[in-house]
C-alpha positions in Angstrom: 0.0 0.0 0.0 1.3 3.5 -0.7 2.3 6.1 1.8 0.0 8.6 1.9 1.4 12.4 2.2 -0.4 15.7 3.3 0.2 18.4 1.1 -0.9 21.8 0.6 -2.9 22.9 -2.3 -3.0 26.3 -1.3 -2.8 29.7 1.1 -5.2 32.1 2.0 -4.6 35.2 4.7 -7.0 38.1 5.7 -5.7 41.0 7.9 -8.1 43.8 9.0 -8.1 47.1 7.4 -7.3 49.4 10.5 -3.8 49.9 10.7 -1.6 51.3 13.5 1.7 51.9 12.8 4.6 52.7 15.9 3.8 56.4 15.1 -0.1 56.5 15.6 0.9 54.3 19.2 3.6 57.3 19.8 0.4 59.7 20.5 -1.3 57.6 23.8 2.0 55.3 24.8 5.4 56.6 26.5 7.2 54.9 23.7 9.1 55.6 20.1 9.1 54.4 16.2 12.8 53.3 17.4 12.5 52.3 20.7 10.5 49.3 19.3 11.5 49.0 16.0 15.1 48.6 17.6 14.0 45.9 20.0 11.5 43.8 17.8 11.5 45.1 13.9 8.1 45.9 13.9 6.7 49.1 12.2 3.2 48.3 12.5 -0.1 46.1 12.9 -3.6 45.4 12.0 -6.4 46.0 14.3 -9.5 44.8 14.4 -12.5 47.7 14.8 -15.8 47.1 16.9 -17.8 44.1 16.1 -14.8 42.8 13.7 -13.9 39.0 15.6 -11.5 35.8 14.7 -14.1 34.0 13.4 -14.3 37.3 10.6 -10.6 36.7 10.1 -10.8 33.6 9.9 -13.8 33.2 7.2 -12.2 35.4 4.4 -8.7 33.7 4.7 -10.3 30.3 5.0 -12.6 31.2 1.7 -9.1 32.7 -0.1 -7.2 29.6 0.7 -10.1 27.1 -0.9 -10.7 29.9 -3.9 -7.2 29.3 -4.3 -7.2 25.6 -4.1 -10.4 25.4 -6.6 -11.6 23.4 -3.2 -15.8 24.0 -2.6 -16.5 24.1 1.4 -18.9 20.9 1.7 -15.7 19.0 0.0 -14.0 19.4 3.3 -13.7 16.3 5.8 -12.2 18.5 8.8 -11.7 22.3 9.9 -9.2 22.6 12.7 -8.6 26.2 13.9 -5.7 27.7 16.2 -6.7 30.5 18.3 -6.5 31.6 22.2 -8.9 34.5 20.9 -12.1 32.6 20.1 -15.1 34.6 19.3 -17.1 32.8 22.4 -16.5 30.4 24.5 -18.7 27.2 22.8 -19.6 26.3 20.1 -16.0 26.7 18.9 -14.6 29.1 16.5 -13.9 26.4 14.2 -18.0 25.2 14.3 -19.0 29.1 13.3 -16.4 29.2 10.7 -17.7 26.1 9.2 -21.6 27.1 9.1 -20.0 30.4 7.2 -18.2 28.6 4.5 -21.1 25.8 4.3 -19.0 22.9 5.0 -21.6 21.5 7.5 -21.2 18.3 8.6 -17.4 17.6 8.9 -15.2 17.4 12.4 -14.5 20.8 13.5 -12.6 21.8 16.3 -10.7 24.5 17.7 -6.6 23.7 19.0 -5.1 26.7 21.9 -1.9 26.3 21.8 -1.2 30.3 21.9 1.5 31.9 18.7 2.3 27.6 18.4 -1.7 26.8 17.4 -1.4 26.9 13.5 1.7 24.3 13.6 -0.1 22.3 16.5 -3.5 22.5 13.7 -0.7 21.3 11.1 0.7 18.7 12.5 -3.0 17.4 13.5 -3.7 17.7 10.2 -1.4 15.9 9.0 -2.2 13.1 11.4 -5.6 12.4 10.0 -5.0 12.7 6.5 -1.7 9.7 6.9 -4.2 7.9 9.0 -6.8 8.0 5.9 -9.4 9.4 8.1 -9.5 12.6 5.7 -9.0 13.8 2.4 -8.7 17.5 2.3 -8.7 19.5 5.7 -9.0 22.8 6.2 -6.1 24.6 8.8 -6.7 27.9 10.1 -4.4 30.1 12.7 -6.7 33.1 13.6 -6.4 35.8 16.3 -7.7 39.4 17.9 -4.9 39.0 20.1 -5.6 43.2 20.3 -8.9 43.0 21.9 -6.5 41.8 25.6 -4.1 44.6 25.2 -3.7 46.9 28.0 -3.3 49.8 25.7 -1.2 51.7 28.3 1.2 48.8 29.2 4.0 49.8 26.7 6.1 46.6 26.8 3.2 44.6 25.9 0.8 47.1 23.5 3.3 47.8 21.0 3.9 44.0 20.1 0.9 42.4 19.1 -1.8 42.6 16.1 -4.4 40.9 14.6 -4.7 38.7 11.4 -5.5 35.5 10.0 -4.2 32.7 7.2 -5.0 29.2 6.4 -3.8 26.3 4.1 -6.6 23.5 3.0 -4.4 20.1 2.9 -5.3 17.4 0.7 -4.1 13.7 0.5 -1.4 13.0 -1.6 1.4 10.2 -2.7 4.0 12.5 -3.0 5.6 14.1 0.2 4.0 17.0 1.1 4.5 17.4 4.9 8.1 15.3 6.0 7.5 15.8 9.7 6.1 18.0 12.6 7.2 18.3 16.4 5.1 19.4 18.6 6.0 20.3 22.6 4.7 22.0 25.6 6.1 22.9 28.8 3.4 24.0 31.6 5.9 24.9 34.1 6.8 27.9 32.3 3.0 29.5 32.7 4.0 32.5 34.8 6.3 33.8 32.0 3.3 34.5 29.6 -0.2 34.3 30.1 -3.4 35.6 30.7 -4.7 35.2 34.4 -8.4 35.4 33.4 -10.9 32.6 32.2 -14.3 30.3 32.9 -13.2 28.7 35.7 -10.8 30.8 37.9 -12.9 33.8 37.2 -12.8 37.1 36.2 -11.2 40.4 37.4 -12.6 43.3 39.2 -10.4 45.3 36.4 -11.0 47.3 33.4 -11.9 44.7 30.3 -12.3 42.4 33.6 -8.0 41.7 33.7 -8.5 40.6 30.2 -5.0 41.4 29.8 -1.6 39.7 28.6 0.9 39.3 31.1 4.9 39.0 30.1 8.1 38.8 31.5 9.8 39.5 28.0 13.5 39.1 28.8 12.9 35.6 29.8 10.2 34.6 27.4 13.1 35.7 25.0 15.9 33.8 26.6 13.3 30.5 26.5 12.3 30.8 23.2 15.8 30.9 21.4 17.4 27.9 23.5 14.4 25.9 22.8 14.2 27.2 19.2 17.3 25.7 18.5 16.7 22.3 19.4 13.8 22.2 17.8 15.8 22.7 14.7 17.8 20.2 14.6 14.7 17.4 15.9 12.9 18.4 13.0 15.5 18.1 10.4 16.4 15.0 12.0 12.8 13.5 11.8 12.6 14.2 8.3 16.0 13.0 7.5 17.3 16.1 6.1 20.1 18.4 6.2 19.8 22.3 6.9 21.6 23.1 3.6 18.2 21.3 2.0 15.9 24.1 2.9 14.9 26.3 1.0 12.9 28.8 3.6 12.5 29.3 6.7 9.2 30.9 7.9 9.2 30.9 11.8 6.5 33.0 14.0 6.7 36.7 13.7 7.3 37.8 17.3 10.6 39.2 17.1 13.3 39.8 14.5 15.9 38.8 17.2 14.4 35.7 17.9 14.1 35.0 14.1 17.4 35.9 13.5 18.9 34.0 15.7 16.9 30.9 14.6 18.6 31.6 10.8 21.5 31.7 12.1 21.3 28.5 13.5 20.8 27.1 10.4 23.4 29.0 8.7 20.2 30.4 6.7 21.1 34.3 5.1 17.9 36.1 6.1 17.2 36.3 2.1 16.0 32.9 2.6 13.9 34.1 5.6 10.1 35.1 5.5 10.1 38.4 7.7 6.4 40.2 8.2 6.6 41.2 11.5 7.5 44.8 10.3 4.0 44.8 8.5 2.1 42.6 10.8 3.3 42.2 14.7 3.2 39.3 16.8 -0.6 38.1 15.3 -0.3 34.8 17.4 -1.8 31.7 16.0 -2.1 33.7 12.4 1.6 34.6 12.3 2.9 31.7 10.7 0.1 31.3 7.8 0.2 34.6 7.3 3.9 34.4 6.6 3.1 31.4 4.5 0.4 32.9 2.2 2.4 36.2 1.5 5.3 34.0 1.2 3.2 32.1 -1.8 1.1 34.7 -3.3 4.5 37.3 -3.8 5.8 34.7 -5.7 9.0 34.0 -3.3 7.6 30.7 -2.1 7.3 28.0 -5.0 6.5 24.3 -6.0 8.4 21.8 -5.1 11.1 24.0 -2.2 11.4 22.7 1.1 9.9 25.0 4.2 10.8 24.7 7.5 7.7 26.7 9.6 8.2 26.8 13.4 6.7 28.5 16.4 7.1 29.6 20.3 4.1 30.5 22.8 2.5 30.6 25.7 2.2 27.3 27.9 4.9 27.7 26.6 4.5 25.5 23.6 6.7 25.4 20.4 5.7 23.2 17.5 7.4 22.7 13.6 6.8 21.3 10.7 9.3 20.6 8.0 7.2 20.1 4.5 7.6 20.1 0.8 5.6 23.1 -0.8 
């Protein structure tokens, strides 16, 4: 019997219209166009207005990525969405976005695994199409990371935005995705996380302590160490060699982090996807988003080899090493 592959037929992103560049945050936050562009590369980030949620985001990327695929919505088998920022809490995003596309009746499910939840969707993914199980899946990292922002903490404010992309995967004989890693380590919690939810409660603070907290020197010292390893697992679980890759498009948090990531694969940063000038930390949606402006500028084609990895709270970090 043949191996059977995931692959991905196509990309599709969606990013709201309201933009807010370092500048626009100089006028309300003690901060600079240097001060962060020096410390993270960002200039600015999408924002979503009132009544604009995930599940918006979500929708138009997920409907660009099966345009793009010539994929019709009640063709799909699953939907898995990555988000912390669902648009309530049950049923999930994953179920709304489905009614909204018209795929009704397939699996659909939601995966929080914080900026690491599109791999983490991936590498699920990936799982039931080997297994047989599906045929073509839908994959979708969406966030309003924005709406928990305490606009007047400036470490924190001036990092994150909102966006969304997705990939719709479809069975294959030929290698698509080689392999995917995925990890968590609870005991790092207290480093980044937000102290708020069902069962603990909420806050007698404004937006109810909806808010990220962050101890960013040491979320930074984590993520590169761990980064690094990671590397080397996943080239090693797909029996490749770092001087086989042909991209590397990691989660936009920080230009430091990514390039010390590139560095450790002896990568130039020509041969890295950067957006976190244009887009900010968007979470779950970084990496797709990456991906699809990757594809659709044409830098990105058939047949290179993409190594996608990612870092977040929990703190979990997930990869996935794949043939495009």
């Amino acid at each position: 019997m043949a191996q059977i592959y995931s692959r991905i037929m196509a990309t599709g992103s969606a990013l709201p219209e309201r933009v807010l560049t370092n500048a626009d945050l100089e006028k309300f936050v003690d901060t600079s166009d240097e001060w962060i562009h020096s410390r993270t590369g960002i200039r600015q980030r999408h924002v979503v207005v009132e009544g604009e949620t995930t599940g918006d985001l979500a929708t138009l990327a997920a409907q660009r990525a099966l345009d793009a695929a010539g994929v019709k919505a009640a063709d799909l088998d699953l939907i898995i969405l990555g988000t912390t920022t669902p648009d309530i809490i049950f049923p999930s995003t994953a179920c709304l976005v489905q009614h909204r596309l018209g795929a009704n009746g397939c699996a659909a499910f939601d995966v929080n695994a914080a900026c690491s939840g599109f791999v983490y969707a991936l590498g699920i993914a990936d799982k039931f199409i080997r297994s047989g199980q599906s045929k073509k899946v839908l994959v979708i990292g969406a966030e309003t990371l924005t709406r928990m922002v305490d606009w007047t903490e400036r470490e924190t404010c001036v990092l994150f935005g909102d966006g969304a992309g997705a990939v719709v995967l479809e069975a294959s004989d030929e290698p698509g995705i080689y392999a995917t890693c995925l990890h968590a380590d609870g005991g790092h919690k207290e480093l980044l996380y937000n102290p708020v939810g069902v069962s603990v409660g909420f806050k007698d603070e404004p937006n109810h302590g909806v808010r990220i907290r962050m101890s960013g020197r040491e979320v930074f010292k984590v993520a590169v160490k761990t980064l690094d390893s990671l590397v080397e697992e996943t080239l090693n679980a797909a029996g490749m060699d770092a001087s086989q890759l042909d991209w590397l498009i990691p989660h936009q948090a920080n230009l430091r982090i990514i390039e010390a990531t590139a560095k450790r694969l002896n990568m130039p940063m020509e041969q890295v996807i950067v957006t976190v000038d244009k887009h900010a930390n968007t979470s779950s949606g970084s990496v797709p988003l990456a991906l699809d402006f990757a594809v659709r500028s044409g830098k990105v084609k058939r047949g290179q080899n993409l190594l996608l990895e990612a870092f977040g709270g929990g703190f979990t970090w997930a990869s996935a090493l794949l043939r495009y």
